[in-house]
C-alpha positions in Angstrom: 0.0 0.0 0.0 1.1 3.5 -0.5 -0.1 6.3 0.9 -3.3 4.9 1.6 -4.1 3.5 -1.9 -3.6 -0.6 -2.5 -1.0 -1.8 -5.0 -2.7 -4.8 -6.3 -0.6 -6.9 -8.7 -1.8 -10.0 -10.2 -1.4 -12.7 -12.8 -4.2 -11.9 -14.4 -6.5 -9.2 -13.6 -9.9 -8.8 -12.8 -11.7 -6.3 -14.6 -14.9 -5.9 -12.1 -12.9 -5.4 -9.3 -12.0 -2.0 -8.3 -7.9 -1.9 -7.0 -8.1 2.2 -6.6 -5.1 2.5 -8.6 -7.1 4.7 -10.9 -7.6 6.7 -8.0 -3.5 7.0 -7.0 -3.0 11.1 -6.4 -0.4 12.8 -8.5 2.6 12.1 -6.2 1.2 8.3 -5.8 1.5 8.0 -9.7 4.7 9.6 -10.3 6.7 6.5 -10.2 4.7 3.9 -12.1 4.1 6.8 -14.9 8.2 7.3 -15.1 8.4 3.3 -14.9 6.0 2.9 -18.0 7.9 6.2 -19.8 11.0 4.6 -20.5 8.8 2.4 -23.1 8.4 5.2 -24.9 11.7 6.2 -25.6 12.3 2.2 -26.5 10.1 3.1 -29.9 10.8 6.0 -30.5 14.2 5.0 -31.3 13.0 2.5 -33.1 10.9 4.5 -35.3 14.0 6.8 -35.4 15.8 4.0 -36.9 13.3 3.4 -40.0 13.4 6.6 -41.1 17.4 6.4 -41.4 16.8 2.5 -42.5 14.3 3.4 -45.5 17.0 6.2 -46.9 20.4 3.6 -46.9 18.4 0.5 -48.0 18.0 2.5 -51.1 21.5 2.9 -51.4 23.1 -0.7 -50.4 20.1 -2.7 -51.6 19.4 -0.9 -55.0 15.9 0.0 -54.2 13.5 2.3 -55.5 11.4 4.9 -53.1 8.4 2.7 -53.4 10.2 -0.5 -52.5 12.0 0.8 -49.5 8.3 2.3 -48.4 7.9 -1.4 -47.6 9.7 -1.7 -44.1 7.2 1.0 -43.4 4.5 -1.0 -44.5 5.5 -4.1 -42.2 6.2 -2.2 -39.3 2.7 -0.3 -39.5 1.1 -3.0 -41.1 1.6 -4.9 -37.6 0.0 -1.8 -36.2 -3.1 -3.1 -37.6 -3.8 -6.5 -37.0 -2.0 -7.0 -33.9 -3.6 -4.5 -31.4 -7.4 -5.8 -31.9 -5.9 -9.4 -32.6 -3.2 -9.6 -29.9 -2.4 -7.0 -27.4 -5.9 -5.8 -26.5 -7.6 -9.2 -25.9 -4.0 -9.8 -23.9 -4.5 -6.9 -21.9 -8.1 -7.2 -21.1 -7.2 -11.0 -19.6 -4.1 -10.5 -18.0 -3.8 -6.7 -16.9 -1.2 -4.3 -18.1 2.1 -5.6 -16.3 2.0 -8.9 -18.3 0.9 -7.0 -21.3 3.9 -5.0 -20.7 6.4 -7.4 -20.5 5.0 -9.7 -23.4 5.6 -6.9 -26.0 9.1 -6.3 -24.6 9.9 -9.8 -25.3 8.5 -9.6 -28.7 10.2 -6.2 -29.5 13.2 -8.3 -28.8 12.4 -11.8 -30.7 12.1 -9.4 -33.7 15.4 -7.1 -33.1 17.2 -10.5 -32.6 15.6 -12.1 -36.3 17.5 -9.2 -38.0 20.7 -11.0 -37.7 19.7 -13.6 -40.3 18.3 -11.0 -42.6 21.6 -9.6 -42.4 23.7 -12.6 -43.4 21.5 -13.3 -46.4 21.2 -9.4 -47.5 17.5 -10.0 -47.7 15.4 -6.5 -47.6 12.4 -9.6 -47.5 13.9 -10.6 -44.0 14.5 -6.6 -42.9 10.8 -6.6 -43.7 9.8 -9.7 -41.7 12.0 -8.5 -38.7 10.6 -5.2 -38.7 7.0 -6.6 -39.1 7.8 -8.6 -35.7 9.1 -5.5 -34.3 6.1 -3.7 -34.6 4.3 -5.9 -33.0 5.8 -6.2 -30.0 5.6 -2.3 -30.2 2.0 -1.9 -31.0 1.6 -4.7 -27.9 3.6 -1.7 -25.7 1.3 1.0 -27.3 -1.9 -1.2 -26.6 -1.0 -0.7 -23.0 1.3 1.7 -22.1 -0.9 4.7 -23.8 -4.5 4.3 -22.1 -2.3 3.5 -18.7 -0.7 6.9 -18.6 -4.3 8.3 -19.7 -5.7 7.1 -16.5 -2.5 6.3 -13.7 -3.5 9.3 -11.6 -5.8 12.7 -11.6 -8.0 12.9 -14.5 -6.8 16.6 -14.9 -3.6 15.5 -15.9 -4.2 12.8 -18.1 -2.8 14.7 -21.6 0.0 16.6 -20.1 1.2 12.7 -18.2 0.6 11.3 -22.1 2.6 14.2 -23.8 5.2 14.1 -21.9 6.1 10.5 -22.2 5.8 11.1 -25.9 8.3 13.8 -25.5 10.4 11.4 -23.9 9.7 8.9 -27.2 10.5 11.8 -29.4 13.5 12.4 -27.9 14.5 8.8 -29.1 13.2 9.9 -32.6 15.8 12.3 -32.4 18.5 10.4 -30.8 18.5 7.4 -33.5 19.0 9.2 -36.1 22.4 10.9 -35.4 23.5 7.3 -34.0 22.2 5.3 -37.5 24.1 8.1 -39.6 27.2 8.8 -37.7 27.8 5.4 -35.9 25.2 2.3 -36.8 25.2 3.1 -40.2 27.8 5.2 -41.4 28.8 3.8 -44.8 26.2 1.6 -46.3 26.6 2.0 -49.8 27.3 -2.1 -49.5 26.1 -5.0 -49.0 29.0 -5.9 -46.3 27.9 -2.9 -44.9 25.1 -4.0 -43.5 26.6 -6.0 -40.9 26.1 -3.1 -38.7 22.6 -3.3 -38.9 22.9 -6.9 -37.2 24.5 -5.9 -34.3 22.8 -3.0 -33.7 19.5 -4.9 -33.2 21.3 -7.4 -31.7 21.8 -4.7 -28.7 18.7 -3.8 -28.5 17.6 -6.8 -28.6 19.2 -7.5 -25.5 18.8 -4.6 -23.7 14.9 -5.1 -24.3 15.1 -8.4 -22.9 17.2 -7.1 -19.4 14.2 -4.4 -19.9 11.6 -7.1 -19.7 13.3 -9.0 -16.9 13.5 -5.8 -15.0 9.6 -5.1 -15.6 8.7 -8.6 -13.6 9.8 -7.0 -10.3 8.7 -3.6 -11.2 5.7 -2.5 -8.7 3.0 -1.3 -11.5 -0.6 -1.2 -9.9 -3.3 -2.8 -11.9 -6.2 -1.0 -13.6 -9.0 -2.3 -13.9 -12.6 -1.9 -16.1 -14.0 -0.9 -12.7 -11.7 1.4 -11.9 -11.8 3.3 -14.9 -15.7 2.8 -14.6 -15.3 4.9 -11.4 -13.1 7.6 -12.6 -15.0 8.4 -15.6 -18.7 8.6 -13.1 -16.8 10.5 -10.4 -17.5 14.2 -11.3 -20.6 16.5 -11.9 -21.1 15.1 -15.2 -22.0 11.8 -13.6 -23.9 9.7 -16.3 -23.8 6.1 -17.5 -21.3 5.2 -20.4 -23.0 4.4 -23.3 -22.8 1.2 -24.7 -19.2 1.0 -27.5 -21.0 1.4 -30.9 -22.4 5.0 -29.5 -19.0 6.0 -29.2 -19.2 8.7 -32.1 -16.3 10.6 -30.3 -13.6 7.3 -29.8 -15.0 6.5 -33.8 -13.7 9.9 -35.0 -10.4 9.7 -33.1 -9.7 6.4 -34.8 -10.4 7.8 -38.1 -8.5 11.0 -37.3 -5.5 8.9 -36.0 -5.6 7.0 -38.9 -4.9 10.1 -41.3 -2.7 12.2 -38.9 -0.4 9.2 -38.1 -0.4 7.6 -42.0 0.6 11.7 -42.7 3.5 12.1 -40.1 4.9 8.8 -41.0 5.1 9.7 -44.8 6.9 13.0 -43.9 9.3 11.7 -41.4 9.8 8.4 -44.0 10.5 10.8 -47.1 12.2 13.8 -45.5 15.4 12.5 -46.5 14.1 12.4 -49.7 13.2 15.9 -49.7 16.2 17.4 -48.8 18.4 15.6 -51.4 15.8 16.9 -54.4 17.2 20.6 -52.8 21.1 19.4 -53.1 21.9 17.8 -49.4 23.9 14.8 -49.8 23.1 12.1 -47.1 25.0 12.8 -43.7 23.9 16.2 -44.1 20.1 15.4 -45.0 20.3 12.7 -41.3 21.6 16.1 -39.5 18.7 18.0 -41.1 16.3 15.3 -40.1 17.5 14.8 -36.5 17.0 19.0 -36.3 13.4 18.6 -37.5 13.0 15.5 -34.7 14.7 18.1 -32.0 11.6 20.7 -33.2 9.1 17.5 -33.2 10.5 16.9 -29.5 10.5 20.3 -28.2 6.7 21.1 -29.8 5.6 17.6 -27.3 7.4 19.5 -24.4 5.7 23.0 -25.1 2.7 21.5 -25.6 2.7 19.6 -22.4 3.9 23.0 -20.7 0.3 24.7 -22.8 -1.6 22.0 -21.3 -1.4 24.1 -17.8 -2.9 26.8 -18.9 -4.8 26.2 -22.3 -7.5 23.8 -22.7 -6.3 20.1 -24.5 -8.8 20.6 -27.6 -7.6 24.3 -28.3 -3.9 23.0 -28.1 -4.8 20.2 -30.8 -7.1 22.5 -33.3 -3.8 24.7 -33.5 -1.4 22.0 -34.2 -3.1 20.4 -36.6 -4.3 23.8 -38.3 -0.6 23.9 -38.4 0.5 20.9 -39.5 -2.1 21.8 -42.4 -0.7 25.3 -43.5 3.3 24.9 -43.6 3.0 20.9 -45.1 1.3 23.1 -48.1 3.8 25.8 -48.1 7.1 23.1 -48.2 5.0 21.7 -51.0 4.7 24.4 -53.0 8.1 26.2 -52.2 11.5 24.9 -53.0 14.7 25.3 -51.8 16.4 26.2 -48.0 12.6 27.9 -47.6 10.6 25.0 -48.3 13.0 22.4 -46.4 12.1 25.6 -43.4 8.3 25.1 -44.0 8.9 21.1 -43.3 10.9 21.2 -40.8 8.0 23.4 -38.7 5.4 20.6 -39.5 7.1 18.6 -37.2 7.2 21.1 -34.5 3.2 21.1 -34.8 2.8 17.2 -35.7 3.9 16.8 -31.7 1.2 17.2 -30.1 -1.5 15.7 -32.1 -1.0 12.3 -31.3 -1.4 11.7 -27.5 -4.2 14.6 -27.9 -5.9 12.6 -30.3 -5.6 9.6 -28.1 -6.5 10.7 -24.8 -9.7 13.2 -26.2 -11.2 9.9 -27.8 -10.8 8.1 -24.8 -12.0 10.9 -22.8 -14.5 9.3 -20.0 -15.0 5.9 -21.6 -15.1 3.9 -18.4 -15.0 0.1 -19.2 -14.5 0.7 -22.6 -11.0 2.2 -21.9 -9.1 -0.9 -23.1 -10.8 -2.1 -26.1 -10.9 2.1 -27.4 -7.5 2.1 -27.0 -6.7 -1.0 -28.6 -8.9 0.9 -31.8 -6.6 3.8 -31.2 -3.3 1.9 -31.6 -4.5 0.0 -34.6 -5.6 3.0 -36.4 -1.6 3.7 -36.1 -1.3 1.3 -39.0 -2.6 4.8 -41.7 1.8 4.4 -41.4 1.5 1.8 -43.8 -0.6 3.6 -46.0 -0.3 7.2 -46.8 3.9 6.7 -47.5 3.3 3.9 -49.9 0.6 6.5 -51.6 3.6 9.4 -51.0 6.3 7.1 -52.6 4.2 6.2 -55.5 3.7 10.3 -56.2 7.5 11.1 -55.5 8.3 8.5 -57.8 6.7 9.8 -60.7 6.6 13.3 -59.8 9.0 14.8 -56.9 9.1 14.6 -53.4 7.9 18.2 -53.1 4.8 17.7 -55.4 4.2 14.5 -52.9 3.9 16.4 -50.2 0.4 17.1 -51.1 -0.4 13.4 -49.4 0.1 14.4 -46.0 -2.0 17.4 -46.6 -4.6 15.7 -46.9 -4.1 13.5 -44.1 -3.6 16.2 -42.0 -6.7 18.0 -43.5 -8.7 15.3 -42.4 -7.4 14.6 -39.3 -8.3 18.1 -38.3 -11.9 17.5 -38.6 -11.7 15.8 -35.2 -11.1 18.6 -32.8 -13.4 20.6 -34.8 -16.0 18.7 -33.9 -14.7 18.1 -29.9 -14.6 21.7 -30.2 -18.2 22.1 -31.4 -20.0 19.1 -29.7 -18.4 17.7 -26.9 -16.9 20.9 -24.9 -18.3 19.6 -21.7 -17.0 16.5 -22.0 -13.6 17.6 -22.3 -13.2 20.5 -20.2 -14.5 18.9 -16.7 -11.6 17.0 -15.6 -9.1 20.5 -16.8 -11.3 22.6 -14.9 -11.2 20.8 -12.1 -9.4 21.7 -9.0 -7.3 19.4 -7.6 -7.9 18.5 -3.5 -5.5 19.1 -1.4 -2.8 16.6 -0.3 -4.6 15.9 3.0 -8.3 15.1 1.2 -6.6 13.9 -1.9 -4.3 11.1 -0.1 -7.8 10.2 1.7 -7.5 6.2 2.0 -10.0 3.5 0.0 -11.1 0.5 1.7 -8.3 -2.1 1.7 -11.3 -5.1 1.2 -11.8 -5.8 -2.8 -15.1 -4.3 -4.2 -16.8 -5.9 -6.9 -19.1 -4.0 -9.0 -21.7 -4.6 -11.4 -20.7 -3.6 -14.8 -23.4 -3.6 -17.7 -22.3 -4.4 -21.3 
């Protein structure tokens, strides 16, 4: 027990039991959150990787832009079948610590199978490996994400979810520098791509240690019935409504769909951008780890924002962003348009954990399964840059930039509609004010509580 609130860890958990984790205070939740964080930065580096990856495959493999898009599409494409196949049925029957820990392990099966697809030079195997990778991340995302949402007060359930996706941008900026400078200095060869082996090979085994380290880690369960509880707890008290009335979770999975298949084409094809305006490679990997440092430092503002400035406002204007300079590097050449692209990243930051966290916004039981909808819908990253790479190829990168306009575009149709319909719903946990330490620390009732929950 700490501070008054249980710790209850399990083998498998018990969804219509309430273990008050979801009721932990904000110094309660501060080191479970930071426990789960380091995930983050685990793929954000590894998304940081396949953007470098994509770029030198072309070179040492002899690929075209629409071939390379293909490690893309398997890493995403794992984005969609495994959440609602795999990590949300896991997680719903045995509880986010074991969830946790099984994506770790698969995260490192699939870092370990690139050492094969190295011997044999096979972009096939790369593409298998990275298909295993991602889903052993979208296992992490199927849990980690909605348990940051709701470890802790409800008032500071985007700026928690921000800033662990600072911490992951900070990997996306991180692996690039190392996969140009270090991992993958010279691969104009095929020998060259022995460094790709052991690189994954390390992370392989750090994610293992990782896993290993997770077992003994004290992360509090949440349950269905906890999360039943905190989204019932305020003036707004009402019954959620069964799934399939969930216009607002609906739209946030379409949204994330378009906004994350858009981000994904720019951060895959930047490279490709900058060569078109006379950047050889090492310099184009330094101008793409600059536009990852804005991408990380727009999450970290925006968290900051979060204090002051309502969650839905913050999103509208990021995405409006997002929207107006991916336009402007499309239609503007040079060090100017390079500028322009580089700025969408500052304002793609945000969008992501806002979009997730507004469309889970008070869903009580259906927390787990929304979020599992959420994470697949990250799979538009095996989408839009295959559409991106088939326009570069036959126009220009530049001229392809219209594809993530329109993703954005769409995407921004979702907080314009949270904007216009569901204010209510979104502004009562950030108006709330939060107790003070001697009411907020007040203790729940050690015996375990089973509730009725209605489908």
């Amino acid at each position: 027990m700490a501070g008054g609130v249980p710790i209850v860890a399990r083998a498998a958990a018990n969804d219509r039991e309430l273990t008050g984790a979801a009721a932990l205070t904000l110094r309660q939740s501060l080191l479970p959150c930071a426990l789960v964080t380091t995930l983050f930065f685990l793929w954000g580096f590894a998304y940081g990787l396949l953007d470098v990856l994509n770029a030198h495959f072309q070179s040492a493999l002899g690929i075209t832009k629409s071939q390379s898009s293909a490690l893309q599409g398997a890493y995403f494409g794992a984005y969609f079948l495994f959440p609602l196949l795999f990590g949300g049925p896991l997680l719903r029957r045995f509880g986010y610590k074991v969830t946790f820990m099984t994506g770790l392990v698969i995260f490192g099966i699939g870092c370990f199978c690139f050492w094969p697809s190295g011997i044999y030079s096979s972009f096939g195997g790369f593409c298998g490996s990275m298909a295993i990778v991602g889903w052993g991340l979208s296992t992490l995302e199927v849990s980690a994400n909605p348990y940051l949402a709701t470890c802790g007060p409800p008032k500071y359930s985007e700026i928690r979810l921000s800033t662990a996706q600072a911490v992951q941008a900070t990997g996306t900026v991180v692996a690039p520098v190392l996969g140009s400078y270090v991992f993958f200095k010279n691969t104009e060869d095929l020998n060259s791509l022995k460094n790709v082996q052991w690189v994954y090979l390390g992370v392989g085994v750090f994610v293992f240690c990782l896993a290993f380290a997770f077992f003994f880690a004290p992360i509090p369960e949440i349950t269905d019935a906890d999360m039943e509880l905190q989204a019932t707890s305020d003036e707004l008290s009402q019954e959620v409504e069964p799934l399939r009335k969930q216009i607002t979770l609906f739209w946030g999975v379409a949204a994330q769909f378009c906004y994350v298949g858009a981000q994904c084409a720019v951060a895959g094809f930047f490279i490709n951008y900058t060569l078109e305006t006379g950047r050889d490679h090492a310099t184009s990997a330094n101008l793409l780890a600059v536009a990852q440092g804005l991408f990380a430092i727009g999450r970290f503002a925006g968290a900051a924002m979060m204090k002051f400035v309502k969650p839905r406002y913050v999103l509208l204007t990021f995405l409006i962003g997002t929207c107006v300079f991916s336009i402007l590097s499309m239609n503007i050449g040079g060090t100017a348009g390079l500028s322009f692209l580089n700025v969408v990243f500052f304002f793609e930051s945000c969008c992501f954990p806002l979009i997730f966290t507004l469309a889970i916004k008070k869903l009580g039981r259906h927390t787990k399964i929304g979020a599992s909808f959420l994470v697949s819908s990250i799979s538009g990253g095996a989408v839009w840059p295959q559409i991106l790479a088939q326009v570069a190829d036959r126009k220009s990168t530049h001229f392809a930039m219209l594809v993530p306009f329109i993703g954005f575009a769409l995407a921004t149709t979702f907080p314009v509609y949270v904007n216009l319909f569901q204010r209510d719903r979104m502004d009562i946990a950030f108006e709330t004010v939060t107790p003070a330490r001697d009411v907020e620390e007040r203790s729940i009732d050690d015996e375990k509580v089973h509730v009725s929950m209605k489908e």
